[in-house]
N, CA, C and O atoms as a CHARMM CRD file, in Angstrom:
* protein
*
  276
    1    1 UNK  N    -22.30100  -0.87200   1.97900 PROA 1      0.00000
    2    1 UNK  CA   -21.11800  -1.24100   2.72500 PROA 1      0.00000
    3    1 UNK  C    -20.66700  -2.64800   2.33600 PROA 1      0.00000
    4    1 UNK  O    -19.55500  -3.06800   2.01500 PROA 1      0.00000
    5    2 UNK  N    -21.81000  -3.23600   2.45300 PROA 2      0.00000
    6    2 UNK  CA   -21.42600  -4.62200   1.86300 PROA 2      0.00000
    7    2 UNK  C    -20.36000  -4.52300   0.43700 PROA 2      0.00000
    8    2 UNK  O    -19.29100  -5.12300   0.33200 PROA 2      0.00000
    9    3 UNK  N    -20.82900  -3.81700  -0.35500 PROA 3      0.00000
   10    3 UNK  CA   -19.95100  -4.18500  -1.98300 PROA 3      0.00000
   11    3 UNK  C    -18.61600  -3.30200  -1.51300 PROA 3      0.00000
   12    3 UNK  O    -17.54400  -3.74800  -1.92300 PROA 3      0.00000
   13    4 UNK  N    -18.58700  -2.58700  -1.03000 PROA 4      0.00000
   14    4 UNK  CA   -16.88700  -2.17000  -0.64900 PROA 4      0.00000
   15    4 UNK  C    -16.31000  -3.26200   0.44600 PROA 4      0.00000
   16    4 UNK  O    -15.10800  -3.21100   0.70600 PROA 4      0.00000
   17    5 UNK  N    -17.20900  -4.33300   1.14900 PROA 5      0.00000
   18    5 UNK  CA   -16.41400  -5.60500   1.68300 PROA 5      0.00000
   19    5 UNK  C    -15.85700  -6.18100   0.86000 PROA 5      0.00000
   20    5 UNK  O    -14.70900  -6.60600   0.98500 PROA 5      0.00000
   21    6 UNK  N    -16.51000  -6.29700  -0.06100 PROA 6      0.00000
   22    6 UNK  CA   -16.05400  -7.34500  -1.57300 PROA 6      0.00000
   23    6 UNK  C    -15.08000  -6.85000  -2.22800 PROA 6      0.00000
   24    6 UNK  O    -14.28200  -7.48000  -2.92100 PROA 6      0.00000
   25    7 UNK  N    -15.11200  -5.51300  -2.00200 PROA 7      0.00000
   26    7 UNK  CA   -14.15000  -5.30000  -3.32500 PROA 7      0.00000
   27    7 UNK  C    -12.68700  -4.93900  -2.53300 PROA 7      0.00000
   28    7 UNK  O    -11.62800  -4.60400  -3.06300 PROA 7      0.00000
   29    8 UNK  N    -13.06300  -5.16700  -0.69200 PROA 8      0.00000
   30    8 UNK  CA   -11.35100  -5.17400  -0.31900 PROA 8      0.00000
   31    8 UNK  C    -10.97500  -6.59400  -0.84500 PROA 8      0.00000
   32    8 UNK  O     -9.91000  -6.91000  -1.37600 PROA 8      0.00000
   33    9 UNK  N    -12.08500  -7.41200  -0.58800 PROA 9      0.00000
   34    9 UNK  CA   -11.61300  -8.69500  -0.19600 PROA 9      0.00000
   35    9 UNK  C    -10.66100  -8.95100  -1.41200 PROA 9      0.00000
   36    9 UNK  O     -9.43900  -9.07100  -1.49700 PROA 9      0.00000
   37   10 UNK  N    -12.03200  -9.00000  -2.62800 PROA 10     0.00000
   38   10 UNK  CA   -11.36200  -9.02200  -4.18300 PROA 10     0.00000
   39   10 UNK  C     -9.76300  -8.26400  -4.29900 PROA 10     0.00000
   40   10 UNK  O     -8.79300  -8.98300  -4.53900 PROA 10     0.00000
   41   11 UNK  N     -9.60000  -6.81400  -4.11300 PROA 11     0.00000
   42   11 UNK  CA    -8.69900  -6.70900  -4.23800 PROA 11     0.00000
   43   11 UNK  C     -7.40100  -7.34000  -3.07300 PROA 11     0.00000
   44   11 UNK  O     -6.21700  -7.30700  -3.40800 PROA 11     0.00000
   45   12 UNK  N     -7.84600  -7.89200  -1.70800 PROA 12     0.00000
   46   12 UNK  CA    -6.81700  -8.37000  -1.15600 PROA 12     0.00000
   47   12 UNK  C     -6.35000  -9.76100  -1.53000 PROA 12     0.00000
   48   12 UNK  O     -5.41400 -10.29100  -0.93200 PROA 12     0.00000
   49   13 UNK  N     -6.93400 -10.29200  -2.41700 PROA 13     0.00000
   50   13 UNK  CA    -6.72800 -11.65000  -2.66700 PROA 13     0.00000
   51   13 UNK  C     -5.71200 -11.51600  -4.18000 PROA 13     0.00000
   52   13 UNK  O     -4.62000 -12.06500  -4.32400 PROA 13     0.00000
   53   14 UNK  N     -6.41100 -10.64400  -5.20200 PROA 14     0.00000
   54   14 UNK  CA    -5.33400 -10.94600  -6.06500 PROA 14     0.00000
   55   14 UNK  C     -4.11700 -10.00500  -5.52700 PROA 14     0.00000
   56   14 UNK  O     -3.06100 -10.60600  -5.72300 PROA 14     0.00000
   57   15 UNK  N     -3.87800  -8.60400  -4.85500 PROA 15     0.00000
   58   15 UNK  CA    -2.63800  -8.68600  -4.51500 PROA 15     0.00000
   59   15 UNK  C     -1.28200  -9.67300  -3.71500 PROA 15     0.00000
   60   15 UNK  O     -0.05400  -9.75900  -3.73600 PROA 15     0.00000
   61   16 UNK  N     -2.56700 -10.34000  -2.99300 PROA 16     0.00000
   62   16 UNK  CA    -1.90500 -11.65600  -2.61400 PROA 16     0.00000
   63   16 UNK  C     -1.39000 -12.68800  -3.50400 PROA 16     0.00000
   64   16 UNK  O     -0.32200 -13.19200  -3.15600 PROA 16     0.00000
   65   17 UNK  N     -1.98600 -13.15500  -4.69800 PROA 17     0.00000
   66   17 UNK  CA    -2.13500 -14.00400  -5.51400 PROA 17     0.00000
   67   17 UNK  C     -0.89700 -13.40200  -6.20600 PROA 17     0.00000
   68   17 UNK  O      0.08900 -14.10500  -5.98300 PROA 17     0.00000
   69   18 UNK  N     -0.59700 -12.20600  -7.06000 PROA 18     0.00000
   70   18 UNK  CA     0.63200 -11.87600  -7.80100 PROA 18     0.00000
   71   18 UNK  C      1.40600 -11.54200  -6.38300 PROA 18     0.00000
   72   18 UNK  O      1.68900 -10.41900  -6.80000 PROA 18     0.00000
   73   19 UNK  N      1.93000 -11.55000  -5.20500 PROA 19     0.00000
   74   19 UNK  CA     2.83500 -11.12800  -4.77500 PROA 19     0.00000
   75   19 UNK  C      3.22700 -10.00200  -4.49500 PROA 19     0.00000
   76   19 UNK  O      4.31500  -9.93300  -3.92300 PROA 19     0.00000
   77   20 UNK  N      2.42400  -8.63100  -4.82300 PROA 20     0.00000
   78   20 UNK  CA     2.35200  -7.36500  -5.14700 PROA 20     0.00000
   79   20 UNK  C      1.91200  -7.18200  -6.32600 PROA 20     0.00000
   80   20 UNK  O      1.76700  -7.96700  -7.26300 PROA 20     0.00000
   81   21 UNK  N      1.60600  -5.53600  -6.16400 PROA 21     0.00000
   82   21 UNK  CA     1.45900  -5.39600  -7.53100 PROA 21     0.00000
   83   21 UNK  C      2.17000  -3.82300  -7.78000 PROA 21     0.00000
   84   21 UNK  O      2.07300  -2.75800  -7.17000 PROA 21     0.00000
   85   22 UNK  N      2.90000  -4.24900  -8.95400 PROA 22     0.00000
   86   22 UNK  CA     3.90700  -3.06500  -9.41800 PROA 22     0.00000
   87   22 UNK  C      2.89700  -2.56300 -10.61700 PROA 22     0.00000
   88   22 UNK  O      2.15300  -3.18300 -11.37600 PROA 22     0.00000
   89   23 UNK  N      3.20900  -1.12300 -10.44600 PROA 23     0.00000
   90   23 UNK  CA     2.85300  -0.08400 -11.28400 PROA 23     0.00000
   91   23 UNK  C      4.12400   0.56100 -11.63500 PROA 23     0.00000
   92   23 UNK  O      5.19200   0.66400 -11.03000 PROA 23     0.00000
   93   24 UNK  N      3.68700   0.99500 -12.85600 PROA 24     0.00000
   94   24 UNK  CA     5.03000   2.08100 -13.54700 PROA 24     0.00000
   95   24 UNK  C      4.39800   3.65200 -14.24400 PROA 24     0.00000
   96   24 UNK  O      3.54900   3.97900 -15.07300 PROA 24     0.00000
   97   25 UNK  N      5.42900   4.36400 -13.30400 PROA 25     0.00000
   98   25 UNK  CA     4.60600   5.96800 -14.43600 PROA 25     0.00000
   99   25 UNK  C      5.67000   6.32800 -14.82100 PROA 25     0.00000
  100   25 UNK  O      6.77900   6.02800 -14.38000 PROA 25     0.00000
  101   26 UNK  N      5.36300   7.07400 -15.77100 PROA 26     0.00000
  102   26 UNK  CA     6.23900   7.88900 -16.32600 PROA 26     0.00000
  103   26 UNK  C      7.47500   8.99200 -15.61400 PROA 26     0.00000
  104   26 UNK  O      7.02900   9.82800 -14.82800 PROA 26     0.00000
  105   27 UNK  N      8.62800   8.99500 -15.81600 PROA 27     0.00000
  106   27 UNK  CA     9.73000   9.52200 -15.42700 PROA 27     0.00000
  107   27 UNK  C      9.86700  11.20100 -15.60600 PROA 27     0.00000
  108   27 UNK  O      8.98000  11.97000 -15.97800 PROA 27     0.00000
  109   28 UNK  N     11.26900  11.52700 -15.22100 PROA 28     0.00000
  110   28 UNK  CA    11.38600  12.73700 -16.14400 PROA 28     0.00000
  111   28 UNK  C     12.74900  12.16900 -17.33900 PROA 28     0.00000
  112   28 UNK  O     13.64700  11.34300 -17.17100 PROA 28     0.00000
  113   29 UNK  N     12.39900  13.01400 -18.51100 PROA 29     0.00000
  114   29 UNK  CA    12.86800  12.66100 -19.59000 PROA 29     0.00000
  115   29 UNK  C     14.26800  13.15900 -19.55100 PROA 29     0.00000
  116   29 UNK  O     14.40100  14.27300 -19.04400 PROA 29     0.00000
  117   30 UNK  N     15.56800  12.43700 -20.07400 PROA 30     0.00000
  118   30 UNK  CA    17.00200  13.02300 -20.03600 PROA 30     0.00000
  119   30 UNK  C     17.29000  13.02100 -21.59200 PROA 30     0.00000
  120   30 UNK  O     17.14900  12.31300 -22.58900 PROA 30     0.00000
  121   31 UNK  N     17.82700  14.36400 -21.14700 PROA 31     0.00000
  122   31 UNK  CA    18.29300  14.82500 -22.40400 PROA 31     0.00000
  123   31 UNK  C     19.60600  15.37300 -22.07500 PROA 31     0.00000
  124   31 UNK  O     19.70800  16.06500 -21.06200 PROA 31     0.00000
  125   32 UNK  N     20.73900  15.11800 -22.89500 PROA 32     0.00000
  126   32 UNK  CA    22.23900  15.29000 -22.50700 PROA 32     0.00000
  127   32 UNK  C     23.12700  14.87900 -24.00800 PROA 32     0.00000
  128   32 UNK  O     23.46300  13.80000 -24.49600 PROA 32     0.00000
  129   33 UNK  N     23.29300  16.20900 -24.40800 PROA 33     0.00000
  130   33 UNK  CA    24.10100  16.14300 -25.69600 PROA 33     0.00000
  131   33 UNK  C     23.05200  15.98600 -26.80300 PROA 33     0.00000
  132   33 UNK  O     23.56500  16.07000 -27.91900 PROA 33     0.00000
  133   34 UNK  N     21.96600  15.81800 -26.80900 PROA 34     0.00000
  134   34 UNK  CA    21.07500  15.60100 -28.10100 PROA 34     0.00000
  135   34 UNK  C     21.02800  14.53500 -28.23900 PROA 34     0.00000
  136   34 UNK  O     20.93200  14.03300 -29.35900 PROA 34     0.00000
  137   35 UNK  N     21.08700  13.78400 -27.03600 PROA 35     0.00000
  138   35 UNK  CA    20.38300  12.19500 -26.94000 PROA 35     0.00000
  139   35 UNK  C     19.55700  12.31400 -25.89200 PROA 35     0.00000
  140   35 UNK  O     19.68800  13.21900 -25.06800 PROA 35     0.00000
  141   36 UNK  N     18.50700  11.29100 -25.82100 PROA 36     0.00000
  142   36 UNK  CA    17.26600  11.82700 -25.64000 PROA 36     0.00000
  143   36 UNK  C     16.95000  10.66700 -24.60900 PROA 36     0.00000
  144   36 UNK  O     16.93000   9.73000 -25.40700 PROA 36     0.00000
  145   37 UNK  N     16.63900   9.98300 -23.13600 PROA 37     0.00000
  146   37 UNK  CA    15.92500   8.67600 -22.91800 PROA 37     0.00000
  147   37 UNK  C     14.55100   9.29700 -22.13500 PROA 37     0.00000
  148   37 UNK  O     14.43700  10.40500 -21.61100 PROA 37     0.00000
  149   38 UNK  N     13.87000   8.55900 -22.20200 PROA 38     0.00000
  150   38 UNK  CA    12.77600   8.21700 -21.41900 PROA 38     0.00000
  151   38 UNK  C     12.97600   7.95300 -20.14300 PROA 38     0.00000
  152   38 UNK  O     14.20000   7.82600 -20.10200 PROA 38     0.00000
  153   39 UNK  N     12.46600   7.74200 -18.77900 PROA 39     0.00000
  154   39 UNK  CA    12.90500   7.12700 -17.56500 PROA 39     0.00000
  155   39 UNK  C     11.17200   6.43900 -17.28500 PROA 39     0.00000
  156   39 UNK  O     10.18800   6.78300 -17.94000 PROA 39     0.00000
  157   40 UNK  N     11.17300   5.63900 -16.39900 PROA 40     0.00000
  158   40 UNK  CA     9.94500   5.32700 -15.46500 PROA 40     0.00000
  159   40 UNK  C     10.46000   5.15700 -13.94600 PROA 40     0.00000
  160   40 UNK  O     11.59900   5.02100 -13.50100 PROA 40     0.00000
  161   41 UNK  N      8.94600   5.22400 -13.18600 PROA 41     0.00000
  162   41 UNK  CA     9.21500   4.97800 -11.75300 PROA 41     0.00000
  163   41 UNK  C      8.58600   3.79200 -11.33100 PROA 41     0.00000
  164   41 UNK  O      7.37500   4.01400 -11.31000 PROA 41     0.00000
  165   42 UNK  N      8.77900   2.89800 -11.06300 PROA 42     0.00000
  166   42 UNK  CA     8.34800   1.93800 -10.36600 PROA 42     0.00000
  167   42 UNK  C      7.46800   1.97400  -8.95900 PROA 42     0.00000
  168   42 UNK  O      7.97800   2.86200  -8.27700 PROA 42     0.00000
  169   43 UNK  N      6.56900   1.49000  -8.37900 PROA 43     0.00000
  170   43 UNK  CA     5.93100   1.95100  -7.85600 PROA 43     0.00000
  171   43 UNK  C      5.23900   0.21200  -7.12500 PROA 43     0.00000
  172   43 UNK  O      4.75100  -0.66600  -7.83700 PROA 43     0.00000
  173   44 UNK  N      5.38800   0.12800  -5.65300 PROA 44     0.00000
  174   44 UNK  CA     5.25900  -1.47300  -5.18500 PROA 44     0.00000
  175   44 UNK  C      4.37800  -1.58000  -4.31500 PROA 44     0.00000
  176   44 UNK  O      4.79400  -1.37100  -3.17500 PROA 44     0.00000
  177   45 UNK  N      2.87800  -1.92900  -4.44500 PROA 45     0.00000
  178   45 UNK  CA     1.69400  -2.56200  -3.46800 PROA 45     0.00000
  179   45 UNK  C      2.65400  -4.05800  -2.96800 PROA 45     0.00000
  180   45 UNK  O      3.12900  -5.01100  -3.58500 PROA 45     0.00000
  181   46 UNK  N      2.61800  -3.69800  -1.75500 PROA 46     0.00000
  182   46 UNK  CA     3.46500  -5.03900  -0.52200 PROA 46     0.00000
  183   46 UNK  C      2.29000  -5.99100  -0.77900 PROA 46     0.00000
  184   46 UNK  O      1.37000  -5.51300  -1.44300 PROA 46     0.00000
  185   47 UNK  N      2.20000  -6.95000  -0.46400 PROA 47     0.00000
  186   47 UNK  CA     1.51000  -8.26600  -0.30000 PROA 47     0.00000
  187   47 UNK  C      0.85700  -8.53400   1.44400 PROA 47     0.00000
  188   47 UNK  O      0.02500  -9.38000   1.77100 PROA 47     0.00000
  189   48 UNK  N      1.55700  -7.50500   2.36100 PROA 48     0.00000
  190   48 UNK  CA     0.75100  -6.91400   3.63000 PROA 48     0.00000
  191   48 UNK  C     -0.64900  -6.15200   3.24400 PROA 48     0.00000
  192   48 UNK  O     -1.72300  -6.36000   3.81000 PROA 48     0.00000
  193   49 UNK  N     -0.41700  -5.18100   2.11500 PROA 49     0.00000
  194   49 UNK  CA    -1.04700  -4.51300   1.98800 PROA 49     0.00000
  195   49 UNK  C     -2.52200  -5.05200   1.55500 PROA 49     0.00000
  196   49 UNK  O     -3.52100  -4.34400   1.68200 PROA 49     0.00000
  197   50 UNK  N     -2.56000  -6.45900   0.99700 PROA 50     0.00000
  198   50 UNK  CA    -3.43600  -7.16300   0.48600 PROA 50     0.00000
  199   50 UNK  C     -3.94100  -7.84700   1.41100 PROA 50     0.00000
  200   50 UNK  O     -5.16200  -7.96400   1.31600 PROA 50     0.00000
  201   51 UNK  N     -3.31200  -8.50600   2.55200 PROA 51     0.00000
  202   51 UNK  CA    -3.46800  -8.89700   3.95200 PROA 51     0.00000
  203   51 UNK  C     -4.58700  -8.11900   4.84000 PROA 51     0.00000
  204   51 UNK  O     -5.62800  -8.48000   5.38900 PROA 51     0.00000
  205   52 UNK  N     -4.00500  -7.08500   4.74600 PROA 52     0.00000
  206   52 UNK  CA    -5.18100  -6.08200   5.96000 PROA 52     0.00000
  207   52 UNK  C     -6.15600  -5.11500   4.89400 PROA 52     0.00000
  208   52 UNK  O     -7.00500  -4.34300   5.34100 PROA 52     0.00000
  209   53 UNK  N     -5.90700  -5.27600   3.50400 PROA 53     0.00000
  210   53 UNK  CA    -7.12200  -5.29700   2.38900 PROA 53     0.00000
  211   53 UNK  C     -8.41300  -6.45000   3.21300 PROA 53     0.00000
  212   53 UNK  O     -9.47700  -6.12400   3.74100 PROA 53     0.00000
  213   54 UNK  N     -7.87400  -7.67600   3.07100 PROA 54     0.00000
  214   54 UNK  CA    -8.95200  -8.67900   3.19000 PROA 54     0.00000
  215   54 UNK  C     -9.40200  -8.46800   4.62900 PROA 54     0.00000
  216   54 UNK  O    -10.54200  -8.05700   4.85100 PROA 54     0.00000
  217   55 UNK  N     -8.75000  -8.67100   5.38200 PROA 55     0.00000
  218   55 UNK  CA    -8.81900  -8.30600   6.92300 PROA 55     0.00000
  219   55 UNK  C     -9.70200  -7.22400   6.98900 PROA 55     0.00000
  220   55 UNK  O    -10.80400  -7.55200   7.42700 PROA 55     0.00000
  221   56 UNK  N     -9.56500  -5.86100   6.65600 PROA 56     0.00000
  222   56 UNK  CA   -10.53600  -4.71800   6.57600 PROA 56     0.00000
  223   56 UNK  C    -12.11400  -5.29700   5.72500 PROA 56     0.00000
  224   56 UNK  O    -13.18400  -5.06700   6.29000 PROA 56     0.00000
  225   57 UNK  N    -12.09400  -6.00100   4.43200 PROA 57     0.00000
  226   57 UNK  CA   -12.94800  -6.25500   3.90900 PROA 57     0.00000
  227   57 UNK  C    -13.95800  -7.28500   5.54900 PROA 57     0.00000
  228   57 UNK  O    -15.07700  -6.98100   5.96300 PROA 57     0.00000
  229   58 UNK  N    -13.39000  -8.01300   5.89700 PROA 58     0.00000
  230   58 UNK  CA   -14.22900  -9.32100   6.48900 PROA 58     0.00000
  231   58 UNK  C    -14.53200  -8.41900   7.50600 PROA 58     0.00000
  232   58 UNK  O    -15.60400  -8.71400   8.03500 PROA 58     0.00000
  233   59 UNK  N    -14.00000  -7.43000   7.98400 PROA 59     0.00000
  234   59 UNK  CA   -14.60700  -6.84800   9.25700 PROA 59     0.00000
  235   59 UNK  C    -15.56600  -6.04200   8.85000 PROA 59     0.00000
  236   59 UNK  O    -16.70300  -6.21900   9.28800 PROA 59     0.00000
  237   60 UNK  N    -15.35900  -5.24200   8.14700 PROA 60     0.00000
  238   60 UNK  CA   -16.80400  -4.40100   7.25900 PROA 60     0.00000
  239   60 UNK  C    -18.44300  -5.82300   7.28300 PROA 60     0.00000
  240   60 UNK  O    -19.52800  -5.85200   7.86500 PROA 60     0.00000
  241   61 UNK  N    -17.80300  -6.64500   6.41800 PROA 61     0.00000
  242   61 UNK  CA   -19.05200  -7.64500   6.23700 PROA 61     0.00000
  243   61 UNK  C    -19.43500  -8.14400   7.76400 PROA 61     0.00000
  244   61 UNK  O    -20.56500  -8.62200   7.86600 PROA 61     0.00000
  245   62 UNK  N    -18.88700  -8.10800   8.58500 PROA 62     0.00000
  246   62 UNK  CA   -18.91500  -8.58000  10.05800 PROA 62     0.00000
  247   62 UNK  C    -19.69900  -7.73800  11.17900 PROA 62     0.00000
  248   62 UNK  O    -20.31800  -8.16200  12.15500 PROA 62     0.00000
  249   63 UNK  N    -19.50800  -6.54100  10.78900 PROA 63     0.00000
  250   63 UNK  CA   -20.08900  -5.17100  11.79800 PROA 63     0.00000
  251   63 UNK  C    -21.08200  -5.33300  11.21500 PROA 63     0.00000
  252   63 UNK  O    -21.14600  -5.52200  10.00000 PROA 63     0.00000
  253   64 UNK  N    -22.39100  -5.26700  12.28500 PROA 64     0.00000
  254   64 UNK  CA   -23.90400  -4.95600  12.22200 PROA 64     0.00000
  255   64 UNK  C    -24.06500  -3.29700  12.08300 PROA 64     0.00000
  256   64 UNK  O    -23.90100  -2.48000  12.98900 PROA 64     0.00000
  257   65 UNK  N    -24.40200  -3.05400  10.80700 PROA 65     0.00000
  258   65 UNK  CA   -24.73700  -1.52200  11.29600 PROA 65     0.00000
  259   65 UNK  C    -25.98400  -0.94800  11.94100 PROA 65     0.00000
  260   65 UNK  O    -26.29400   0.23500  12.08700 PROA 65     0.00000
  261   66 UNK  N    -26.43700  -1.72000  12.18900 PROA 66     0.00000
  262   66 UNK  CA   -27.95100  -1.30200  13.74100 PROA 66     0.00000
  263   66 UNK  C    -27.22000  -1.10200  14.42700 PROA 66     0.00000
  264   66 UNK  O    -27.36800   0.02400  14.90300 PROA 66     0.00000
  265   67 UNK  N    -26.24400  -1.71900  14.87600 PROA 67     0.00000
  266   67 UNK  CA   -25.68200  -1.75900  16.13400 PROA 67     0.00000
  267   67 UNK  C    -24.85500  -0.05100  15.84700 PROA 67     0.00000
  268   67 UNK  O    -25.17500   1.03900  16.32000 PROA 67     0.00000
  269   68 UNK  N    -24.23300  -0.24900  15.32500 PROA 68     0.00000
  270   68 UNK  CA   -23.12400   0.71300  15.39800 PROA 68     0.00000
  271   68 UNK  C    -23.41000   2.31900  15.11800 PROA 68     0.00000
  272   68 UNK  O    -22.49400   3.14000  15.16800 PROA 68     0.00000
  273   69 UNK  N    -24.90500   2.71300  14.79200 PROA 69     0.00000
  274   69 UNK  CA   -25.41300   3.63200  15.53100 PROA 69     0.00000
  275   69 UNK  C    -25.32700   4.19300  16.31400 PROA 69     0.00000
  276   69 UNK  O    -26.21200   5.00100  16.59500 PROA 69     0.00000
């Protein structure tokens, strides 16, 4: 339990640190007249989301699990 504290924390800090984090996948492809483009989708981790990342991480490291039995 402990190393999934770390690794919200880790990941809530650098989504914090860039501001979000954008991902891009692949689109559907247009084709119109025998010209051809590519598209992508953009895709946006909020900078909240990195917030209650860390927040979830510190409470994990915080709960006794004897207790919570």
């Amino acid at each position: 339990m402990t190393i999934i504290a770390a690794n919200l924390v880790a990941l809530g800090v650098l989504v914090l640190a860039y501001s979000g984090i954008f991902l891009s996948t692949p689109g559907q492809p247009l084709n119109f007249r025998g010209m051809h483009a590519e598209t992508t989708e953009r895709h946006v981790t909020l900078p909240a989301a990195g917030a209650l990342a860390i927040v979830g991480g510190i409470v994990l490291l915080l709960v006794n699990p004897k207790r919570a039995t």
